[in-house]
Structures are given as C-alpha cells and as structure tokens.
N, C-alpha and C positions, 0 to 999 in steps of 0.2 A: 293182971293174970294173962291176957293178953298177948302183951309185947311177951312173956315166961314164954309161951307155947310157941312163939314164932318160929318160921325155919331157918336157922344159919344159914345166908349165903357165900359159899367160896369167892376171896377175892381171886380176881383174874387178873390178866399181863398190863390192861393198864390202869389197874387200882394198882400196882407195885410199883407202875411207873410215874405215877404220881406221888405215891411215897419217896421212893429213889430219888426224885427231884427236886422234894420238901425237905429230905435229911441235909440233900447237900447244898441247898441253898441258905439252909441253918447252920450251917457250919460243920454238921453233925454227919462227919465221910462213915465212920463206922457204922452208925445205924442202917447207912444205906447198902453196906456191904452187908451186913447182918439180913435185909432186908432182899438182898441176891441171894445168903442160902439158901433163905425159905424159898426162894423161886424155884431152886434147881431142887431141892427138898423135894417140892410138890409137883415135879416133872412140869413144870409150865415152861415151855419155850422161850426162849430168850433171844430178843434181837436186837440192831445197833443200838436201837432209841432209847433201849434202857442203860446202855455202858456212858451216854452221851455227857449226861451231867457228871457223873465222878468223872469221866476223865477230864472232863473243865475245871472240877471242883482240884483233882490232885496236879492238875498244870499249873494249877494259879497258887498252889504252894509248894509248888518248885519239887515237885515228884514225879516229875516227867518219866525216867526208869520205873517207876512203876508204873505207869501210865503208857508206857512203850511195851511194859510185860502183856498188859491187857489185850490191845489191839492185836499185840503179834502171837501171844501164846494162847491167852485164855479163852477169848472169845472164837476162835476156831475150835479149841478144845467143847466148846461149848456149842459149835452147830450155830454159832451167830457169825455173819461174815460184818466184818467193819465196813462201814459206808463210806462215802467221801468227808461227810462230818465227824464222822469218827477221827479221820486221818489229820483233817485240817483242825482240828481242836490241838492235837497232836503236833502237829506241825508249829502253829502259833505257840505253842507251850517252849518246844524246842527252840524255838528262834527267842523267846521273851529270855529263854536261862542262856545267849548267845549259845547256843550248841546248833548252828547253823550247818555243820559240817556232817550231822547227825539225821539233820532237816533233810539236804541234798541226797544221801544216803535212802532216808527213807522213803523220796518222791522218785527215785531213779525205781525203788520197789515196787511203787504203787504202778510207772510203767511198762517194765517188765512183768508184771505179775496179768498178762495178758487184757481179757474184758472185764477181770474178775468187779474192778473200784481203782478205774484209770484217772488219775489226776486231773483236775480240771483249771480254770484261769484263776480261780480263790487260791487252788494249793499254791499254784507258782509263783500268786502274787505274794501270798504269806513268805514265802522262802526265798523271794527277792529282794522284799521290803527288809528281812532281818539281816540279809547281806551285807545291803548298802548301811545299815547300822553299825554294823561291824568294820567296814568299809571296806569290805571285800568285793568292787566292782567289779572287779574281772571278771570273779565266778558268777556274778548278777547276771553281769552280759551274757556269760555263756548258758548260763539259766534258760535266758529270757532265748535265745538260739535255739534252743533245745525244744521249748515250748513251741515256738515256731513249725521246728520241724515236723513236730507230731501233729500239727495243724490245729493248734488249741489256738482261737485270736483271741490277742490281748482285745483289752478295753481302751477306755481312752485314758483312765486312772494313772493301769500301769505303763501306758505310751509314756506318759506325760512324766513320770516318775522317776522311769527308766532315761528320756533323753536329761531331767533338770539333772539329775547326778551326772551324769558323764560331761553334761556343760560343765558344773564344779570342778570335778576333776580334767579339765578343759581338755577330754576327748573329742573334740569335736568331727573327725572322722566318721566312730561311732555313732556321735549323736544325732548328726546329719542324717547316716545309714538309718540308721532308727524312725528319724524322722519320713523319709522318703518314703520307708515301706508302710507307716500312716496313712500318707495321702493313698498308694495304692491300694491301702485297702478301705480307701473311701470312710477316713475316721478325720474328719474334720478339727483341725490342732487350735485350740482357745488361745485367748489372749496370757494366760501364764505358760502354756507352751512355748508360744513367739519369745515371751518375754526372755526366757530359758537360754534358748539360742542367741540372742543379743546380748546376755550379757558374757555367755561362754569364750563368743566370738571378741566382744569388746574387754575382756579382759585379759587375751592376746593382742589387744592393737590390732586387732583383725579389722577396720573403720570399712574396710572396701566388703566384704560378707556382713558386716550389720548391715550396713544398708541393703543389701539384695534380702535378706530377710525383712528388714523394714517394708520394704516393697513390694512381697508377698504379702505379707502381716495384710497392708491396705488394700492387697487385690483380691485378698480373701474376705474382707469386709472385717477382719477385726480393728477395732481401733483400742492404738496405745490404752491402759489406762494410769492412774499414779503411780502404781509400780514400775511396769515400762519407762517415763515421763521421769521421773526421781532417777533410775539407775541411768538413763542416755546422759542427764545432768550432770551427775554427778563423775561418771568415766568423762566426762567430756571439760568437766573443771579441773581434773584431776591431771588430764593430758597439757593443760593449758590453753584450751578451748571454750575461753569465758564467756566472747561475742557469740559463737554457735548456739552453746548452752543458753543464754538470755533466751535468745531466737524460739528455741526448744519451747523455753518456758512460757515466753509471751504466745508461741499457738497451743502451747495447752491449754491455757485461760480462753485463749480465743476459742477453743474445741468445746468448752463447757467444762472442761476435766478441771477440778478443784486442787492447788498445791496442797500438800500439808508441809506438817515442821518439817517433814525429813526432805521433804524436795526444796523446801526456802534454806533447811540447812547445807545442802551440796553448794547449791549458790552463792550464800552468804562466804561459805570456808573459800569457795571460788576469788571472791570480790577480798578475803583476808589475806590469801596466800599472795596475789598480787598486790596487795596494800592500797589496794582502791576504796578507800574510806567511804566518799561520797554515795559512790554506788552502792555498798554495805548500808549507807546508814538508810538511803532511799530505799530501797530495798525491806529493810527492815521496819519503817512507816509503811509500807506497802502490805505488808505479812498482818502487821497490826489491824489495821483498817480493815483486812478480810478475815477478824477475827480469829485468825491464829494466834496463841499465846506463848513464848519466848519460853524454852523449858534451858534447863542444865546446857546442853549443848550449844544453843542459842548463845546464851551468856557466855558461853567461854568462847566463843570462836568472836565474840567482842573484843573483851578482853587480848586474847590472843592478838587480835588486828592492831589496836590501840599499841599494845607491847612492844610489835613488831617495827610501827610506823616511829615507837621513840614519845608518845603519848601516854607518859602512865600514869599520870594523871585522869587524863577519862579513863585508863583502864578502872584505877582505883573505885572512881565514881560507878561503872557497870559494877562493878565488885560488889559494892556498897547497895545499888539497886538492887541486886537478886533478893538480897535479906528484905529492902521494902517488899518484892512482888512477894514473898514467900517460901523463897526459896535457898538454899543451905548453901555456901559455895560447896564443889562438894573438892576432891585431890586434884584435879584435872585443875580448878580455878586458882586454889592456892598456889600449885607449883607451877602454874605461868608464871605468876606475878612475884613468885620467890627469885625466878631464874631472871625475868626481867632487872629487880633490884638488885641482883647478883652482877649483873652484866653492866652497870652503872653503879658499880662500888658502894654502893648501898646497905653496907653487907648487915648493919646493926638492924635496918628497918624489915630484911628478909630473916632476920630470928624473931623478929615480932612477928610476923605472919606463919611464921615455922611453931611459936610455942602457941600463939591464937589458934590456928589447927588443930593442935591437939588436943586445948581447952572443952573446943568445939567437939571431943569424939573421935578427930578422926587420927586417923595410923599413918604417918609420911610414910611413903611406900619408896622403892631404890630410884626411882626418879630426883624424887625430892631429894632426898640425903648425896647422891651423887652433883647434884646440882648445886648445892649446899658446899660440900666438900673441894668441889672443882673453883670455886667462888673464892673461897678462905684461902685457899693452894695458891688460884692464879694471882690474888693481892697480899702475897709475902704470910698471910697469916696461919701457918702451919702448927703452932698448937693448938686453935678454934680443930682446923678440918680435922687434924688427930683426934680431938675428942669425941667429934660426929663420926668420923670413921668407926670409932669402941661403941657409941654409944647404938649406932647401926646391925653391928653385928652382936650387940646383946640383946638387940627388939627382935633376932633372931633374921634378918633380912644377911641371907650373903651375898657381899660385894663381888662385881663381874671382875674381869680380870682387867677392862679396862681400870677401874678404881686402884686396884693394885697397883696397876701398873703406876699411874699418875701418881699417889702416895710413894713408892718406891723411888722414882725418879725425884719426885721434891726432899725427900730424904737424903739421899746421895750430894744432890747440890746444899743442902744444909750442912754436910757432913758429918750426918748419924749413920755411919756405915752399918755399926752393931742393928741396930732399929732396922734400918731398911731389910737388914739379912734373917733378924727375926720375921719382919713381915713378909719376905720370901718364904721363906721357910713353913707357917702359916699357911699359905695356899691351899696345898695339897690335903689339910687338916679339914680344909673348912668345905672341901669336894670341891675348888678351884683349879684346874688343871693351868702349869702354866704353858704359853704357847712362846714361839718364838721370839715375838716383841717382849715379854718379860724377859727372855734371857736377854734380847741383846741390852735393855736396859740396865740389869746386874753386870753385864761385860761393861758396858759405859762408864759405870759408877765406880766399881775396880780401880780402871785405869784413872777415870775422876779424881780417886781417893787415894792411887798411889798403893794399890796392891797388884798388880799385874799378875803375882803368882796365884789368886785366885780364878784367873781366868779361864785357866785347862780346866781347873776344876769343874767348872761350870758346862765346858763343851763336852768334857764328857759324862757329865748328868743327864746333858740334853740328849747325845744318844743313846742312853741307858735306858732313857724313859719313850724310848722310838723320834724323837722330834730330829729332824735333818736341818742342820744350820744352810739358810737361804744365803741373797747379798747381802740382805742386811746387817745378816752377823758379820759376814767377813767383812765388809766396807766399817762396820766398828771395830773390827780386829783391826784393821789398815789405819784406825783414827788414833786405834787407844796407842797402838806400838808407838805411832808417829810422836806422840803428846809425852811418852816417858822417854824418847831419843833415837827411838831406832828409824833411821832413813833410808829405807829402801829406796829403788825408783819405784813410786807407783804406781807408773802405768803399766811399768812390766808387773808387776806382782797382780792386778786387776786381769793382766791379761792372762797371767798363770794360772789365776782364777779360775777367771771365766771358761778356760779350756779343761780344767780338771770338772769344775762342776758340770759342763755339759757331758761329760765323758761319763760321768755320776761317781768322780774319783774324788770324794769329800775326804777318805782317810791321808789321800797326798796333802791335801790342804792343809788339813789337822796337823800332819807330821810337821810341814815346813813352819806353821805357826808355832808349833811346840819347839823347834830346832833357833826360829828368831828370839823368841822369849828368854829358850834358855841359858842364850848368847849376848842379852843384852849389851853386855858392859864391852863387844866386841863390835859394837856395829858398822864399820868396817867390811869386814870377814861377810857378816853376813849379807850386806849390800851387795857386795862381789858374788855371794854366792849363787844369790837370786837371781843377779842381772845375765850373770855366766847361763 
C-alpha cells in the first residue's frame, strides 16, 4: 500500500540519457528516437550528449545523411549546438562509407564556423586517415597543411602516419618536409618513423640518404629493430648486396635483435638468386638451431635454388619434406618444379605434378598453365599445349596476350592458318586486347603461309583499333615482301622508313606498302620505284 501512495518522480535529462544510450546500444535506433520526443514533449533541454549515441548508432549503419541531417539541422533547431564529438562521430561515419570528400567539406565548416566547435587533431586525424584509405594523398597532405596553419599540432600518431604513406608513395620530398617540421616541434620520431623513411628512400636506390637517416636513427638513440634489420636485408639482396646484407645481419644478432622467418627469408632468396647453395644451406642450419621453423616460403625459395642450380633432385626431396614437416606444397611449390621439369623436357613427369595439384585442392593459376603451355609449344608438342590452352580458359583463367601470341605464332609455323585466325580472332571476345607484337605475328604468318593479300587487311584493323604500326611491323613488312619475291633495296626502303616515321608520316608508308603488294608480280617496276 505503500509503494501505491508513493510520489512519481519525473525523469530528467540524464535518466533519458541513459535510456538513448541503452536503445541504441540494443540495436533498438527507434526506441531512442521515440525516447527524444518525449524529451522535447516535456520541454527538457537537450544537448550534444544525448544526439551522441544515435549518431554512432546510425554511422555504423551507414546512415550517415541522416546523421549529417542531425548535427546540421536538427540539433540547432533544437537549441543544442553539436560538440566536437558530435562532428567527429560524424566525420569517422563519413570517412568509413569513403565519403571523404563530404568529410573535408564538413571540417572546412567546423572552421569557418568561427569559436562556435573548431576542429581539433582527432577531427583531422579521422579525415586524413580515411584519405589515405582512399588513397587520396594529396588532399591528406593538404589536409594535414591546413591543420598546421590553424595551429592545431599534430601528435606523434598522425606525424608518423602522414610521413609512412608518402614514403609509400615515395614522396620523399614531402616526407622529409613532414619529418623536419617534427623534430622542430620537439616530437621525437620512433624507430617505425626511422623505419619509414629508409625504406621510402631505399626503394629509390636512394643508398646515399638511407644512410644519413641510418645515422640520425643512431644519434637519436633509436636502435634498428627487425623491421628496420629485415627491410635493409632484404632491399640490399635484392640490389645484389649479398656480403653487406650477411654484414647487416651478423650485427644484428651481435645487437641482441632476434632474426625471424621474414629476415632469414630475404637472405636465404639472397643466397638462391645467386645460387650460392652452400650459404643457403648453412644458413638454413643456422635459422634452425635458433629455433626458427621453415614456413611455405622457406620451402619454396629451396626448391627454387635447387631448380635453378640444375638439382631437381633435392628440389624434389624439399618438395617431398614439407609434407614430412606439415606442410601443403602450396601453387608457388608446384609450379617451380612444373617449370623446372618443363625446362629439361620432362614434360610427362610435369603433368604428374600438374594433375597431383589438383588432387591435392588446389587451382593451377596462369603461371602454371602458361608454363605448361610454353613447355609442350617449345618441344614440337602442339596438340598437348592446345588442349591446356581450351582447358585454361574454360577453368575461366584468361590468357595474356603473351600466350596468344606464342599459340598463334606455333600455329602459323604448323600451318593452321584457319586455327591461328580463329584464335586471333578470339582475343578481343575474351577482353584481350591485341597490341602490336600480335599483329606483327599475324603479318609474319600471312606471308609464312603464302597469303600476302591478308596483310593490308590487318594494317588497317590495326589503325581502326588506334594501334600505330612501330619498326617492327615494318621490318616484317620488309621480311614478308622479301620471302614472296619482291626485292627492293633495303636499305633504301628502311631509310624511307625511318624518315616518314619520324616525320609521323605512317600513311606514306602504308600507301607505298599497299602500291609494292599490289605489284607483286612486277617487282622490277617497283624496285626502281623505290630506289628512284
């Protein structure tokens, strides 16, 4: 009887705020909208902290436009001014549905919109992070300019953020600039800053500015760690700087800094690409013994070596170890050891590792089947690669135009003209665009096959379709005429050439090719015509 008598207490702004907060963390947006009429119902004031969860709640499923309606119309309507978290909930929403351009828009608002809720280093960090997502650096950079000028200092976050990307996109200019204005404002740059810039620099070939950052890096007291130590490695194997790179590696051990797989793998590809077995294999008891364990990559950059040195034999035997250790070959193991057996006419024992593949799960990808194909082509065996070629582009993989090309060209010397002109023909069906090496391979084969009069045909498809016959076509025009009887001088017709294409007079060339062709059976006439 009691509790009956009691007095209703009216909830206030932040019993509703609590509410608003619970709807929408339920998933429940309407209840907490339902939960705003009553607010404004019962004249209770309203301010940012209650708009704050729906507008997280309707960013996060991609209702940003409405959520844009709030901050800009409603909540003014309503005597509440949006806060900074307002905006930046907003902002992050923006930049998550890439509407970055929307983002930028609306932080140029926030200030110009005088003292009212000026942008601070969270908003420009949110709108510079969804940039570089987008990979709109430029406007990042000018972003990040911008914030400067209004004298918001970054952090060391977005320092760090803002130089790793323009290292990427090897601005190093900017990055640099970025970096400088760092130290002046007394923001001490970490060892993945350093890192940043070394590899921006080293993947220009820039050896003389890594090192002057290496340099700093040590006078600032950071030291390398595997990141650093792994990336110098490995730009340094890759140049051909095998002795440096050991070097590298032996004072990192000496430093305390622990290799892992990816720093013993720069090394090891080091020790393969050169065919330096012994050091590969030492090396690889070395990795062992400091309990690193030989993953996928490991294994194939074996393999790989073995291959390469003309030992497929051990390769086989690594092959056959990964299955002891546990591990799958995976496409990368296979089609070494297809292309190796390919390359030593072996071609029956590379369709046993070819249909073993697939047994196994896995999909020959256009490596395999190109390598496949080029194998069966290069040892006379042209209906095998025909087959792989049909059976390639029915697992839906389309062939490059290399492939074509290579098929078209063993065609013509077969003397399937029909076939070859079907699989020209094909190209374009299968979104293969052909470039100039296919025509002048179809101009070849023509003449090859004793049709000469398909050859205009062909030149002028090629500029129908935009492509400009280079030397190569002409220098096959100069081969096929030659091979069906017509004997110009060639050096004069080369030099007639050479003068009209620089002049960018291809239609003189065409004509005069079109006037020799047509005159075949007068080659005489047209020797003198030339030479005159």
């Amino acid at each position: 009887m009691a509790r009956a008598g009691a007095k209703k207490v009216a909830p206030n702004i932040a019993t509703y705020n609590i509410v608003i907060s619970c709807c929408c963390h339920a998933g429940c947006l309407n209840l907490s909208f339902a939960a705003l009429r009553q607010i404004i119902k019962t004249g209770l004031r309203t301010d940012a902290m209650i708009f704050t969860p729906m507008l997280r709640t309707l960013c996060a499923e991609k209702r940003t436009s409405d959520a844009m309606d709030i901050v800009v119309r409603r909540m003014p309507e309503l005597c509440s001014t949006p806060n900074v978290f307002s905006y930046n909930t907003l902002l992050e929403g923006l930049c998550d549905e890439k509407k970055c351009d929307e983002a930028v828009e609306l932080i140029h608002m926030m200030a110009e919109d005088g003292d009212n809720c000026p942008p601070n280093v969270v908003s420009y960090t949110i709108v510079i992070h969804g940039l570089f997502k987008e990979h709109e650096v430029g406007k990042a950079f000018t972003l990040f300019c911008e914030m400067l000028r209004r004298g918001i200092p970054p952090d060391v976050m977005i320092y760090r953020s803002i130089i790793d990307v323009l290292c990427k996109v090897q601005a190093m200019d900017k990055a640099e600039k970025v970096f400088r204005q760092m130290l002046d404002n007394h923001i001490m740059p970490d060892c993945t800053t350093y890192t940043s810039l070394l590899h921006g620099y080293l993947s220009l070939g820039q050896w003389k500015e890594a090192v002057r950052i290496l340099k700093e890096m040590s006078r600032d007291g950071q030291r390398p760690d595997v990141v650093t130590y792994s990336m110098l490695i490995n730009c340094l194997c890759k140049s051909g700087g095998h002795a440096e790179a050991r070097e590298i590696f032996n004072s990192m051990i000496q430093n305390g800094e622990k290799p892992n797989v990816s720093t013993y793998g720069s090394m090891l590809h080091g020790y393969a690409t050169k065919g330096d077995l012994v050091e590969m294999n030492n090396l690889l008891d070395l990795m062992v013994q400091n309990g690193v364990q030989p993953n996928h990559h490991i294994f194939n950059i074996q393999i790989y070596a073995h291959c390469k040195c003309g030992r497929l034999d051990e390769a086989m035997l690594t092959f056959n170890k990964m299955r002891q250790q546990g591990l799958v070959p995976d496409i990368v193991s296979y089609g070494t050891v297809i292309d190796a057996l390919c390359r030593i006419s072996r071609l029956d024992d590379a369709m046993v590792q070819f249909y073993q593949m697939i047994d196994y799960g896995l999909s020959p990808n256009i490596i395999v089947f190109t390598t496949l194909i080029h194998g069966f082509s290069m040892h006379g065996k042209w209906g095998k690669a025909e087959e792989l070629f049909y059976e390639m582009m029915d697992s839906g993989i389309r062939p490059t135009v290399v492939v074509f090309v290579a098929m078209i060209d063993k065609l013509f010397k077969e003397g399937k003209v029909t076939e070859a002109q079907k699989l020209f023909d094909l190209m374009p069906y299968v979104g293969v665009k052909p470039d100039v090496v296919s025509y002048s391979t179809m101009i070849h084969g023509c003449f090859l096959t004793g049709k000469p009069d398909e050859v205009m045909k062909l030149l002028d498809d090629m500029l129908l379709i935009g492509l400009k016959p280079n030397a190569v076509n002409l220098n096959t025009l100069l081969d096929g005429m030659l091979s069906i009887g017509l004997k110009p001088n060639v050096a004069t017709c080369k030099t007639l050439i050479d003068s009209c294409c620089e002049d960018g007079r291809i239609d003189d060339v065409l004509t005069l090719f079109r006037e020799m062709l047509s005159k075949a059976a007068k080659t005489d006439t047209v020797a003198e015509k030339i030479i005159s």
